[in-house]
ROTIFI-314478 format. One record per residue (C-alpha): residue in one letter; x, y, z. Coordinates in steps of 0.5 Angstrom, whole numbers, padded with zeros to 4 digits, always signed. Layout:
// ROTIFI-314478
aXYZ ...
// end
This chain:
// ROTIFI-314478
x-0067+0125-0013 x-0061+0122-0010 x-0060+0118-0004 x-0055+0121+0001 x-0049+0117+0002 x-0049+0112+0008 x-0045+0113+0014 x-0040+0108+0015 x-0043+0103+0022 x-0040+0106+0028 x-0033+0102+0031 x-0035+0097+0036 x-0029+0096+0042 x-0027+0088+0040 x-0031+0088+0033 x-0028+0088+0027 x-0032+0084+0022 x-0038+0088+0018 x-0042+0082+0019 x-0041+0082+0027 x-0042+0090+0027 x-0048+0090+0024 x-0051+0085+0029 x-0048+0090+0034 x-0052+0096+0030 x-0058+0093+0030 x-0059+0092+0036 x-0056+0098+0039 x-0062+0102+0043 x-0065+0096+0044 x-0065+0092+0052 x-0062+0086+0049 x-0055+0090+0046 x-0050+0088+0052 x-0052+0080+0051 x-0051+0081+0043 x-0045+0087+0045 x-0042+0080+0049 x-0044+0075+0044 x-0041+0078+0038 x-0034+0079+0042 x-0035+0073+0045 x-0035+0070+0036 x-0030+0076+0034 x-0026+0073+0039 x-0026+0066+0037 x-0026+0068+0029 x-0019+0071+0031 x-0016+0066+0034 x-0019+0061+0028 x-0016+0064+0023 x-0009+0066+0028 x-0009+0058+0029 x-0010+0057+0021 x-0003+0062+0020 x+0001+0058+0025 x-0002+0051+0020 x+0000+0055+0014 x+0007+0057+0017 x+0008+0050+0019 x+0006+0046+0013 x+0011+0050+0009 x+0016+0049+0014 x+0015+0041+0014 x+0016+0043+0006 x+0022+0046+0005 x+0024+0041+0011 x+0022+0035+0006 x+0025+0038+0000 x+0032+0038+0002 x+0031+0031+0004 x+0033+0025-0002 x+0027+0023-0006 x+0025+0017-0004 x+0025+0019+0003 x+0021+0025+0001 x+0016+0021-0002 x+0015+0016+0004 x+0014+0022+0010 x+0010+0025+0005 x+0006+0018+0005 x+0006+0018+0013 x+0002+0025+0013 x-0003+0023+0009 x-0004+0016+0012 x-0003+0019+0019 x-0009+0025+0017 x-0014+0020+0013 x-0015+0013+0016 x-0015+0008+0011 x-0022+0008+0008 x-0025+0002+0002 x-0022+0006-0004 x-0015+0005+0000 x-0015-0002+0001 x-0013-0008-0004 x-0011-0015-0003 x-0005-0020-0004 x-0006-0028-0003 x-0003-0029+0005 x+0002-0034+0002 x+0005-0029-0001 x+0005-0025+0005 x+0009-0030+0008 x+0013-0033+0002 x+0015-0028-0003 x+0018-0028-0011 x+0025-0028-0012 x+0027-0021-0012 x+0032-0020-0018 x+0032-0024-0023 x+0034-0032-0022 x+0039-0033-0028 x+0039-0039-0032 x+0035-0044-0028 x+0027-0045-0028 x+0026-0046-0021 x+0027-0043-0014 x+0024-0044-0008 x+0023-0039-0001 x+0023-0042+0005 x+0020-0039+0011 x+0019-0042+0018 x+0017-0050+0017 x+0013-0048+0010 x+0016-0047+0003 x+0014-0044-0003 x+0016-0048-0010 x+0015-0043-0017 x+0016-0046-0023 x+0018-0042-0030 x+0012-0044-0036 x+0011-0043-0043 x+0006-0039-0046 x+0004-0040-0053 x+0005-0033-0058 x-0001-0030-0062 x+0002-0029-0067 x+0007-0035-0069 x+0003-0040-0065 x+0008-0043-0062 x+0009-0044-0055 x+0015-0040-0052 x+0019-0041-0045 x+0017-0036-0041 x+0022-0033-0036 x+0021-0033-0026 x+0017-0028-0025 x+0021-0023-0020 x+0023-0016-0017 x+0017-0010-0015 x+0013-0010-0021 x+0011-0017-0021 x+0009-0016-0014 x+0005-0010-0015 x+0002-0014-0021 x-0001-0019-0016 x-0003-0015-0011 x-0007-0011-0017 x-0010-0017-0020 x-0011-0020-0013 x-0015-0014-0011 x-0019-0015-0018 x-0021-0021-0017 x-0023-0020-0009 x-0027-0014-0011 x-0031-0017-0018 x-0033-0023-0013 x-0030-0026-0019 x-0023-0030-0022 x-0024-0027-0029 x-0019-0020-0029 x-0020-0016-0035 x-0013-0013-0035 x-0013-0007-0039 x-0019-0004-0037 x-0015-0003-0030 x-0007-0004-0031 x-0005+0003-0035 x-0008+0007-0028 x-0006+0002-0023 x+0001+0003-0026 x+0001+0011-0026 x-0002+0010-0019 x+0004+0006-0016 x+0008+0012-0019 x+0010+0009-0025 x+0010+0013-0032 x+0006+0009-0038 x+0012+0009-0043 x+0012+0004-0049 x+0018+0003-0053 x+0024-0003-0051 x+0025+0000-0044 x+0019+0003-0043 x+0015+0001-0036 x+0009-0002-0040 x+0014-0007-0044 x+0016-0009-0036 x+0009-0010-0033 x+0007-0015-0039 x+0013-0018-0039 x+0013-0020-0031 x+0005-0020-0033 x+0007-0026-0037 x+0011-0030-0033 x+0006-0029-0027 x+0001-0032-0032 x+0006-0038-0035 x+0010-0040-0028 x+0006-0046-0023 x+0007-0045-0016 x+0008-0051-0010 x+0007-0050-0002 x+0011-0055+0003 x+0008-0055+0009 x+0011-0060+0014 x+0009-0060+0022 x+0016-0064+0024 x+0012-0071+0024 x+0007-0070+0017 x+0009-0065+0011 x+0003-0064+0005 x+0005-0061-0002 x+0000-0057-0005 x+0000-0055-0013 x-0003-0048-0013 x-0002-0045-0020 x-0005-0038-0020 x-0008-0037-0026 x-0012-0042-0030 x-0013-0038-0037 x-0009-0032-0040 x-0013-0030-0047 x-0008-0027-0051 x+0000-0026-0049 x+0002-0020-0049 x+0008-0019-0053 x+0015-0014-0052 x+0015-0012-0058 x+0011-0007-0062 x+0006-0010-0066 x+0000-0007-0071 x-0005-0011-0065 x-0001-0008-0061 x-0008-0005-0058 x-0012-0011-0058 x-0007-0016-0055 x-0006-0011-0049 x-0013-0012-0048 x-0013-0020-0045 x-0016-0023-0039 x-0014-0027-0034 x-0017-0032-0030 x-0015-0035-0023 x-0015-0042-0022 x-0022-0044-0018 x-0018-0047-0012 x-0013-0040-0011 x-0018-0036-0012 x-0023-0039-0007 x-0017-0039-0002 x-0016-0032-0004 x-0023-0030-0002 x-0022-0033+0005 x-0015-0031+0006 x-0015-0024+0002 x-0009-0020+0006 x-0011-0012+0006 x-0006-0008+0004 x-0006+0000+0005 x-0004+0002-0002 x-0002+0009-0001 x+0004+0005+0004 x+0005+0000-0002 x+0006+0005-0007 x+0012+0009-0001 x+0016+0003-0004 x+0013+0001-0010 x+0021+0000-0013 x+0023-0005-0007 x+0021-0012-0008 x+0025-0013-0001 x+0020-0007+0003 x+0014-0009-0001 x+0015-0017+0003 x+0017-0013+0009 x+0010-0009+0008 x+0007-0015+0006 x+0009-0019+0012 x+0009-0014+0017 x+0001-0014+0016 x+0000-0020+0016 x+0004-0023+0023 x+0001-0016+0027 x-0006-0018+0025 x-0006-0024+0027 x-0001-0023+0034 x-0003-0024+0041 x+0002-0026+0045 x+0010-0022+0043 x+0014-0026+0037 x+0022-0026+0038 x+0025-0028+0031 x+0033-0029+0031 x+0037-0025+0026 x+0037-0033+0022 x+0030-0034+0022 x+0030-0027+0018 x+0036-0028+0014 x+0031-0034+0011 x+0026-0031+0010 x+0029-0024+0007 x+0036-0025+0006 x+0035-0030+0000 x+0039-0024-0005 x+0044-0024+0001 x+0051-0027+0000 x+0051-0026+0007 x+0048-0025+0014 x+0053-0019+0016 x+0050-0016+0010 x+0044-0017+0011 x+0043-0015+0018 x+0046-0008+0015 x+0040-0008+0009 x+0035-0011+0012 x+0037-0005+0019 x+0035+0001+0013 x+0029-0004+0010 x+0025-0003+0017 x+0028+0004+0019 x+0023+0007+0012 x+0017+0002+0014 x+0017+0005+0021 x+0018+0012+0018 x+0012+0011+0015 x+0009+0007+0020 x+0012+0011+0027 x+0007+0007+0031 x+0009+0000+0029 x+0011-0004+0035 x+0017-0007+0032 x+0024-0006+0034 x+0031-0010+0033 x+0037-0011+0037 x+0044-0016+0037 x+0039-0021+0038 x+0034-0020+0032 x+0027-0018+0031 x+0021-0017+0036 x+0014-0016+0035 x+0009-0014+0040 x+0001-0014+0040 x-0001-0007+0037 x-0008-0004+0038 x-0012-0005+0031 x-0011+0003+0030 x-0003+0002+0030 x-0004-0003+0025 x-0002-0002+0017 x-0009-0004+0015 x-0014-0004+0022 x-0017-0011+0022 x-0024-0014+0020 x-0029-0014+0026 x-0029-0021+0027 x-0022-0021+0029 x-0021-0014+0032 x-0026-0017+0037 x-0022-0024+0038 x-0016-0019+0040 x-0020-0015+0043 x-0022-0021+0048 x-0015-0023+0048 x-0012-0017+0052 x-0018-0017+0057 
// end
């Protein structure tokens, strides 16, 4: 004998949902119908205005899409940055490190031909790099290595920083980190004669091979600091094709004690979803990095003069004119993925106003939001 087909539940005024409506019929004939009548309205009610206010986000997101389609790419890849930085605060997994000096003092930013040195100035402090020789593991002899320069070479350093910062240690395996950090900046892992992994290896050696200098002056008493980077690199990563390929990517490098431990107590954090926004601009990496570094530490407004600029930026400009037009746009895209930035230009330079910690690139470690924090009150 077969059950009788159940009727379908009675239509409820303002309830659409089975699961509401079978609330409704439960307690139908019962004294607590009318509350749970006007809670379930109550719940259908809110329901719909949900799911009215996902439609609007889905409609609008594919707004913003087909907006940020049409833009050029790399301007498609910064606003696309400054939605996911604006929507998801920096967490651990998003900060790494770089060395404040080199914050302040950057490489050069092409590469410097014919010579084995330069220098980068900025404010009373200046920055000397001077080009090594690293020894080939195949020949054993010892071969001059070029000046590390351009955004590869920066983004090698804030990888091998925030190695170093994270494993509490100046002992850095290389391979075991190197092939993800440059997919993860946006780079293709390609070997070959131009491939990106012969381009990291090869600013991966200069790095390794070149001594740094630090000039301080006061205006009365000046220091010079030597501070080689790197104490020991294991094997040399040759450019070429080499049975031992494999193996000799797989090499360590090591910190000199004195950079690391001053790495350790002046690790500048980077929020690395905006270094990857301009991973292929040596120019707007230093900016980002500079920029990070003077807002942490402002407690009053910092007006700079379009020279004071010039020296510290305008290095591969021939001249300030130009500059002025370059460095206008390099500010403009850092304030695309950082609108809040209290940072403008005008005729006169650049100004730099104290920023709440939560407008900040990277916010700041407690110690210094609170001096901040005592500053403003």
């Amino acid at each position: 004998m077969t059950n009788p087909p159940q009727s379908a539940p009675e239509p409820v005024e303002g309830v659409r949902d089975p699961d509401l409506i079978e609330i409704v019929e439960k307690a139908r004939g019962s004294v607590a119908y009318k509350a749970t009548l006007a809670f379930v309205r109550a719940s259908q009610a809110k329901r719909d205005a949900e799911a009215e206010a996902r439609q609007k986000l889905v409609v609008l997101r594919a707004e913003a899409e087909a907006e940020r389609a049409r833009l050029p790419r790399n301007a498609r890849r910064r606003d696309a940055i400054r939605e996911v930085i604006e929507n998801e605060p920096a967490s651990p997994e998003n900060i790494q490190h770089i060395h404040s000096v080199l914050a302040l003092c950057g490489l050069p930013y092409r590469e410097p031909k014919g010579v084995t040195n330069v220098s980068r100035e900025y404010g009373r402090n200046t920055l000397a790099i001077n080009a090594g020789r690293l020894i080939n593991p195949v020949t054993g002899e010892m071969e001059m290595q070029g000046l590390p320069y351009g955004p590869k070479a920066r983004l090698l350093l804030l990888h091998l920083c925030t190695e170093a910062v994270k494993q509490r240690s100046p002992k850095v395996e290389v391979a075991q980190s190197m092939s993800g950090f440059i997919r993860d900046m946006g780079f293709p892992v390609t070997g070959g004669e131009r491939g990106t992994l012969k381009q990291f290896k090869e600013q991966l050696n200069r790095l390794a091979a070149c001594s740094m200098q630090i000039g301080l002056w006061d205006g009365s008493r000046a220091s010079t600091l030597n501070v080689p980077p790197f104490r020991q690199m294991d094997v040399w990563l040759p450019l070429h094709n080499h049975p031992d390929q494999g193996l000799l990517w797989s090499s360590t490098i090591t910190f000199h004690r004195e950079f690391y431990d001053n790495l350790i107590q002046h690790a500048l954090p980077v929020d690395i979803r905006a270094a990857r926004a301009f991973a292929g601009s040596a120019r707007k990496l230093d900016l980002l990095f500079w920029v990070g570094y003077r807002l942490s530490r402002l407690e009053r407004p910092l007006r700079l003069t379009w020279d004071n600029l010039y020296k510290q930026f305008g290095s591969e400009n021939g001249s300030i004119r130009s500059f002025r037009q370059e460095f206008r746009k390099d500010v403009a895209h850092l304030t695309e993925v950082f609108p809040r930035l209290r940072l403008t230009l005008d005729d006169g330079g650049m100004q730099l106003l104290p920023s709440d910690p939560k407008d900040l690139l990277v916010p700041p470690k407690a110690a210094l939001a609170n001096k901040r924090a005592r500053a403003r009150a």
